[in-house]
Every structure is written in C-alpha cells, then in structure tokens.
One Martini backbone bead per residue (centre of mass of N, CA, C, O) as a GRO file, in nm:
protein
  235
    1UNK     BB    1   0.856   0.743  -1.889
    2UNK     BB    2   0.636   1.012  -2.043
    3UNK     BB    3   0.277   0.919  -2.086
    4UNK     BB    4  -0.027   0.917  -2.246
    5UNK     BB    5  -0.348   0.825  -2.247
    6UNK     BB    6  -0.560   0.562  -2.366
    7UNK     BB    7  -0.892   0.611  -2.295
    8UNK     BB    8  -0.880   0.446  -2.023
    9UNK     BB    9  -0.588   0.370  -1.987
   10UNK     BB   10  -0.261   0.402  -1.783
   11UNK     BB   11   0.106   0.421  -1.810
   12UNK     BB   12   0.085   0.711  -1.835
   13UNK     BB   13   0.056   0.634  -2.119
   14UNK     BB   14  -0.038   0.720  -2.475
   15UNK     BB   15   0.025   0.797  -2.789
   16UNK     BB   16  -0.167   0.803  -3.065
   17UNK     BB   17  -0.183   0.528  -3.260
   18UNK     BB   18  -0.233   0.342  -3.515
   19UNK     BB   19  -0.059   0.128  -3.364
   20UNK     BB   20   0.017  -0.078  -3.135
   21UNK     BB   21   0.194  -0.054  -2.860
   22UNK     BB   22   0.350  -0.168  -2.608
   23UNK     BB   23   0.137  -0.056  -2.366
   24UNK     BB   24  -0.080  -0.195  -2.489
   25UNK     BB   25  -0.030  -0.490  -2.494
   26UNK     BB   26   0.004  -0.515  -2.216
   27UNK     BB   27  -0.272  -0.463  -2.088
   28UNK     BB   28  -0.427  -0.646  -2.238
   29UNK     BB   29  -0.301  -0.890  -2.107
   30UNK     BB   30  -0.327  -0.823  -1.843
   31UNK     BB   31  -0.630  -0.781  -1.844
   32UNK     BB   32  -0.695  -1.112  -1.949
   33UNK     BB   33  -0.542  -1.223  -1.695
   34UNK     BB   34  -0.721  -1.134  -1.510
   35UNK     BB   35  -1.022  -1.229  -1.601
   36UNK     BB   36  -0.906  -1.538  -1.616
   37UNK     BB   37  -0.756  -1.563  -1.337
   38UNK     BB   38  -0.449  -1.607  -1.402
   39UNK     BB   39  -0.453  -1.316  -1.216
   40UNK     BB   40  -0.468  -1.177  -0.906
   41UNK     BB   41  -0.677  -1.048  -0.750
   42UNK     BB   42  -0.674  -0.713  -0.516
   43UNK     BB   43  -0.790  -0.595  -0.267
   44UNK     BB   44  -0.808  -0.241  -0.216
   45UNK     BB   45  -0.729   0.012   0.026
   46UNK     BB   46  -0.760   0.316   0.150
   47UNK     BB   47  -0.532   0.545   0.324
   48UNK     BB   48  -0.321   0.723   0.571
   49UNK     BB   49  -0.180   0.495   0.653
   50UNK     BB   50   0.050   0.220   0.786
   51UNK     BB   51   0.031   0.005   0.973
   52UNK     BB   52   0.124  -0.076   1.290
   53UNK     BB   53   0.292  -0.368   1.166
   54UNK     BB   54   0.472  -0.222   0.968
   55UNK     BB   55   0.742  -0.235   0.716
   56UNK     BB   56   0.933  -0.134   0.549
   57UNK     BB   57   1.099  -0.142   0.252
   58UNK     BB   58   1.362  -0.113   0.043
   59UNK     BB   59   1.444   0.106  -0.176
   60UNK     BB   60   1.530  -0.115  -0.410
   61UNK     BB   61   1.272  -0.287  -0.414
   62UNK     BB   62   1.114  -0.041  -0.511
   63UNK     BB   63   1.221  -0.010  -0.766
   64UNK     BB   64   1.157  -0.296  -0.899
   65UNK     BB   65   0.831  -0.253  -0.853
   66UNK     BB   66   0.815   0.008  -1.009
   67UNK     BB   67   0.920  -0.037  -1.275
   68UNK     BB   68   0.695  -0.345  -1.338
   69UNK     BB   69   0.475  -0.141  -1.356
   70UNK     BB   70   0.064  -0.114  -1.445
   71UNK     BB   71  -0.183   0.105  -1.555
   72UNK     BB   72  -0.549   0.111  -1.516
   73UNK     BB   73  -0.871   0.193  -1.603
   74UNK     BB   74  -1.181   0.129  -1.541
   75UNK     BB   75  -1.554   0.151  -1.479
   76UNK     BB   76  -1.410  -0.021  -1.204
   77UNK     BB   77  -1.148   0.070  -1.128
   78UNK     BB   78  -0.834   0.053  -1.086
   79UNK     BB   79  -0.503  -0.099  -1.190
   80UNK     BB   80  -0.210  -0.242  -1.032
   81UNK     BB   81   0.074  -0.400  -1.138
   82UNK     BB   82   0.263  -0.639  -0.919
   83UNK     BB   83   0.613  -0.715  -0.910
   84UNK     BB   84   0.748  -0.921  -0.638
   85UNK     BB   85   1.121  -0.881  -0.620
   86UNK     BB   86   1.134  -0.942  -0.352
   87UNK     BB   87   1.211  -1.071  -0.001
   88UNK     BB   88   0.881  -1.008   0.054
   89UNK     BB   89   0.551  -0.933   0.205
   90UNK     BB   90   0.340  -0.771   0.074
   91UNK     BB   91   0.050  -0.548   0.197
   92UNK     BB   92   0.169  -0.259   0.114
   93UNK     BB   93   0.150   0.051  -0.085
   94UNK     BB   94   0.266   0.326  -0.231
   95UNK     BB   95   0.120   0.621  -0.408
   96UNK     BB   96   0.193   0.868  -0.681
   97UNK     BB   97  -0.032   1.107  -0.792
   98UNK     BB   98  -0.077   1.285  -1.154
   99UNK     BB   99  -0.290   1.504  -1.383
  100UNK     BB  100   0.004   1.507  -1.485
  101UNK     BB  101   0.362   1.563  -1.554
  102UNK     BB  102   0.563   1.388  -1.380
  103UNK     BB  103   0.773   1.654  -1.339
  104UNK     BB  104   0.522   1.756  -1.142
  105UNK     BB  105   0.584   1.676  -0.842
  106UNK     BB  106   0.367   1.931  -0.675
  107UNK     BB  107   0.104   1.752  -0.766
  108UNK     BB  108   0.123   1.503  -0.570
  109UNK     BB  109  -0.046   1.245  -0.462
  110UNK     BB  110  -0.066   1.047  -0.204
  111UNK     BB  111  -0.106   0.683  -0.140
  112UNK     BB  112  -0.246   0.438   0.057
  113UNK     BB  113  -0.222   0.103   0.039
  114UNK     BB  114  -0.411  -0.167   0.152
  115UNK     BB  115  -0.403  -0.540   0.158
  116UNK     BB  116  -0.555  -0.846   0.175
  117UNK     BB  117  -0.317  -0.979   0.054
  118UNK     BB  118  -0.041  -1.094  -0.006
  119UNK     BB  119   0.283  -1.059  -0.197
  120UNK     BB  120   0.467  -1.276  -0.264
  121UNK     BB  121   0.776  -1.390  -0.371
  122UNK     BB  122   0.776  -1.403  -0.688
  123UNK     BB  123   0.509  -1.271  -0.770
  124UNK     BB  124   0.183  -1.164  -0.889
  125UNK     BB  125  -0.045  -0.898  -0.926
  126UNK     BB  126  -0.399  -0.684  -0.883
  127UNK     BB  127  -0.472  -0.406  -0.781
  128UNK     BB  128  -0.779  -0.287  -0.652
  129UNK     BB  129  -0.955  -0.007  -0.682
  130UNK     BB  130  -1.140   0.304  -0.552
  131UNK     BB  131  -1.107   0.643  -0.692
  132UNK     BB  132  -1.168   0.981  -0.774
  133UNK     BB  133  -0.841   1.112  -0.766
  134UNK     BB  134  -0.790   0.883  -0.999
  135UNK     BB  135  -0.771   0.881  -1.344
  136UNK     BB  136  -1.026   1.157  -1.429
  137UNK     BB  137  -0.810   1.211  -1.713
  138UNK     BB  138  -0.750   1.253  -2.048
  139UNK     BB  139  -0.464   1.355  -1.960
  140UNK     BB  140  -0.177   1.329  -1.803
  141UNK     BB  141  -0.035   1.105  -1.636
  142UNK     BB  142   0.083   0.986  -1.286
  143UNK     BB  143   0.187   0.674  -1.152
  144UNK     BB  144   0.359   0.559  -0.831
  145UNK     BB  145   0.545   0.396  -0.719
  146UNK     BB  146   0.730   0.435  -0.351
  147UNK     BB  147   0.608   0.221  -0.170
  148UNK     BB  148   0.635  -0.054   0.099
  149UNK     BB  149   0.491  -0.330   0.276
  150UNK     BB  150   0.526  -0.508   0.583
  151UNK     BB  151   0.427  -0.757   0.786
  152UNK     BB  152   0.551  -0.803   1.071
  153UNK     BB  153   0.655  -1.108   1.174
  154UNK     BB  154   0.650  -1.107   1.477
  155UNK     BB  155   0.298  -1.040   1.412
  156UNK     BB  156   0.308  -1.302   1.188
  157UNK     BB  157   0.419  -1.617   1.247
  158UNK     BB  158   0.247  -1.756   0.947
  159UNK     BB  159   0.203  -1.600   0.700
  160UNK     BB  160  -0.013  -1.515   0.644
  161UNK     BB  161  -0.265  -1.350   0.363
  162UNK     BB  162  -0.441  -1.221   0.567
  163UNK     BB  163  -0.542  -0.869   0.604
  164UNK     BB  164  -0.855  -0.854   0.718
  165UNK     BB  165  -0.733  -0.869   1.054
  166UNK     BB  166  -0.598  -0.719   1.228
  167UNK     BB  167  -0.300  -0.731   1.475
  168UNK     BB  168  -0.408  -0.559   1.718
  169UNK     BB  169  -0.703  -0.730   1.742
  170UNK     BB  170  -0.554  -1.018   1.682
  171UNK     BB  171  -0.479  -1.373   1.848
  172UNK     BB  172  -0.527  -1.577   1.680
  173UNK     BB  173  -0.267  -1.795   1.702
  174UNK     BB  174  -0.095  -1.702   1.884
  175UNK     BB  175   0.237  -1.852   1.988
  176UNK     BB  176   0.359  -1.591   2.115
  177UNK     BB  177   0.400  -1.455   2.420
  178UNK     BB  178   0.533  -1.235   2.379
  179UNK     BB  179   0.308  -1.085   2.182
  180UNK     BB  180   0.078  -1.076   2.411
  181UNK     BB  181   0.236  -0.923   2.623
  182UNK     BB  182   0.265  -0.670   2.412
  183UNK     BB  183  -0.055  -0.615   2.415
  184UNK     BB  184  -0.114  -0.613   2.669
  185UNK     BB  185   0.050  -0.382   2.768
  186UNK     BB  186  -0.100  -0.167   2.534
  187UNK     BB  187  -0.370  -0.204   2.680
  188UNK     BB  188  -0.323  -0.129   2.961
  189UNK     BB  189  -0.232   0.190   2.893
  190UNK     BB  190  -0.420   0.152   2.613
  191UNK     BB  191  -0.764   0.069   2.563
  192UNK     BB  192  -0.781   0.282   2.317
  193UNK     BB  193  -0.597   0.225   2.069
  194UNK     BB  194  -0.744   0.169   1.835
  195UNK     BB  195  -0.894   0.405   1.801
  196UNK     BB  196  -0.671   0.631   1.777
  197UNK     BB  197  -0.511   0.434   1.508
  198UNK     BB  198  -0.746   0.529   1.349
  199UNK     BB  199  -0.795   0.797   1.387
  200UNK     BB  200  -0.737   1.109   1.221
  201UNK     BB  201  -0.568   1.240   1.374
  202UNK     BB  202  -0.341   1.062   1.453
  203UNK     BB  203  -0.247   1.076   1.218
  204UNK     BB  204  -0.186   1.362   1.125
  205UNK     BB  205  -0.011   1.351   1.317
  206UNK     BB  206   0.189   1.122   1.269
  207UNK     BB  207   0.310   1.289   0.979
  208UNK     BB  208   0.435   1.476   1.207
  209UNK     BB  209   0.637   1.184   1.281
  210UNK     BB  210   0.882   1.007   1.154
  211UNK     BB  211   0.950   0.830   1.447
  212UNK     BB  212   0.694   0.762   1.528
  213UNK     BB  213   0.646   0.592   1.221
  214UNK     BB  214   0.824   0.389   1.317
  215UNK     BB  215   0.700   0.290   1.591
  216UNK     BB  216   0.422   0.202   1.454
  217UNK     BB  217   0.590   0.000   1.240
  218UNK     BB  218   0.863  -0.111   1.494
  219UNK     BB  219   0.780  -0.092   1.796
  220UNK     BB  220   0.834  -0.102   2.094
  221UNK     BB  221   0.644  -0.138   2.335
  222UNK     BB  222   0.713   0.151   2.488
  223UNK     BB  223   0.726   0.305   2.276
  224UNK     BB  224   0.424   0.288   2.190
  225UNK     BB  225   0.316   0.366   2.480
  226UNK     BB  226   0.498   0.657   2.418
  227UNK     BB  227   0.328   0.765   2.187
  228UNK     BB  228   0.041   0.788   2.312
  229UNK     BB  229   0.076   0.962   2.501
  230UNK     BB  230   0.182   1.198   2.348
  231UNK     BB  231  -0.024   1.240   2.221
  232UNK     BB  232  -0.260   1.306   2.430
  233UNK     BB  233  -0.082   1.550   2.571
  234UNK     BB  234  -0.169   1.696   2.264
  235UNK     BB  235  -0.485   1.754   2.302
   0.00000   0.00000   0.00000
C-alpha cells in the first residue's frame, strides 16, 4: 500500500479525506497508548552500520516486522512502530526511506537505527529517533523496515536489556571465560579496535565488503583480528 503522509505523521501516508482512515484511526491510537505510557518508547540512535556484536535476523522475521509496522512524525521526531513477531530481541532495525513514492526504489536512503533497549519476542515499542532527512516533507513519503538485527547471544550471556554500554568495550558480569579470552585476544592484537570500529573510515571501508560485514557482526576471534589487520594495510 502506498500512501500520501497528513498532516504530521504518516505510513506513507494517507490521501485527506473527509472520514478518518484506518491509517488514523490506528496511528491516533499508537500515539495516545505512546503518550500514556502504556506502550514502550525507546530511545533510538542513527549509525552508520550495526554494532560489531550484532547478528542479522532471518529475513521472513523481518518481513513479518515490516508488514506490522506504523509511523508518524510530530515536532518531536520520528516515531516508528515495531511489533517484534520474531524469537529474536531486536536491538537495531534497518530502515530505508524515500521523500517520494514507494516504487522509485533509486531514491531510497537507508538508516541503521540502534535501539537503546532489546524488543524482546512477542513485544511491541515505538522507536523515537530525530533525523533532519527524514520525513521533512509534505508530499508522498515513504519508509520500510528492511532489515533487524539482535545482539549474539554469545556476547550478552545475562540477556540485558540495556544496550547503552557497548559489549566490545564492557566486559562487567561476563561469565564465559571464552568471550574474555576472545576480547583479549582482540584487544592484545588490535588495542585500538574501539577508535576504529568507531570511526567513520572504517565503516565506510566496512560497506564495500559484504564478507567483512558478516565477520563484524558475527566473526571468530582470528577472523575479527584479521579484519582490522586487513583494514589497517589498506590505509
């Protein structure tokens, strides 16, 4: 379905008529259950890429979270909807956005969005975010979910929910043994991977290497050393 935006908010959009929409009636209610509280928001940042510790999900899980999904924007900043139908705990979303409509695919801008809490299965929240290039405009708009990831497990033993401590950088209550010896390992090797894995180069490296990207976000101990090395020789 794709919809013309009224007003403030809009999944897409809505052509004004006199009747209120299903795409109001639903949106008035997002927001009225966001206001009193009684649906989650969470705090969301704009990246560059996904967290070095983080996992895609399935891409039918991610189809299932983009059909249910809902946005608005008010003079507050974006507010997307997400209704986590996945057994993953969401902690960042992909989103691509067009300030036209849905089929000019070649407008699209994508957004790595990074979630400060999990959305665990079978939940529901409203990511808040605030961007400048999204949603500033008053014609056809367009925004889908398109990709999700969750924090490996493997990384995040406790299954925290909080996702504002980064897990390359904090090893507080991690009880495998394994996962210290593995950040040892990468820190003996590379004791700047923090600035790095931060900084604006290497992501841009990181995007010309789909391969890369899989090691970033779910590569073994040698594998990960052998990234930032590879990086590194090529600078």
């Amino acid at each position: 379905m794709r919809l013309q935006p009224l007003n403030r908010f809009g999944r897409w959009g809505v052509f004004q008529q006199p009747a209120r929409s299903s795409f109001e009636v639903r949106a008035a209610e997002l927001i009225g259950r966001t206001k009193s509280g009684a649906l989650s928001r969470i705090n969301a940042s704009v990246a560059q890429a996904p967290r070095l510790n983080e996992r895609s999900l399935p891409k039918t899980d991610v189809s299932r979270i983009e059909r249910a999904q809902t946005w608005w924007r008010t003079t507050a900043g974006l507010f997307i909807h997400v209704v986590n139908s996945s057994h993953f705990n969401v902690a960042s979303i992909g989103i691509e956005h067009s300030p036209s409509s849905c089929e000019n695919s070649s407008k699209f801008t994508p957004f790595v969005l990074q979630l400060e809490k999990f959305i665990k299965p079978g939940q529901e929240a409203v990511a808040h975010f605030q961007s400048t290039n999204i949603g500033v405009t008053n014609s056809v708009e367009c925004l889908n979910i398109v990709n999700a990831w969750e924090i490996n497990p493997a990384a995040d033993p406790h299954g925290s929910s909080d996702l504002r401590s980064p897990s390359m950088t904090s090893n507080q209550g991690v009880a495998s043994e394994s996962l210290k010896e593995h950040y040892k390992r990468i820190y003996a090797a590379h004791p700047d991977a923090d600035a790095i894995h931060d900084s604006p180069s290497f992501q841009a490296w990181l995007a010309k290497y789909p391969a890369y990207q899989r090691i970033a976000s779910e590569g073994s101990t040698q594998e990960i050393i052998e990234m930032f090395t590879a990086y590194k020789n090529q600078q």
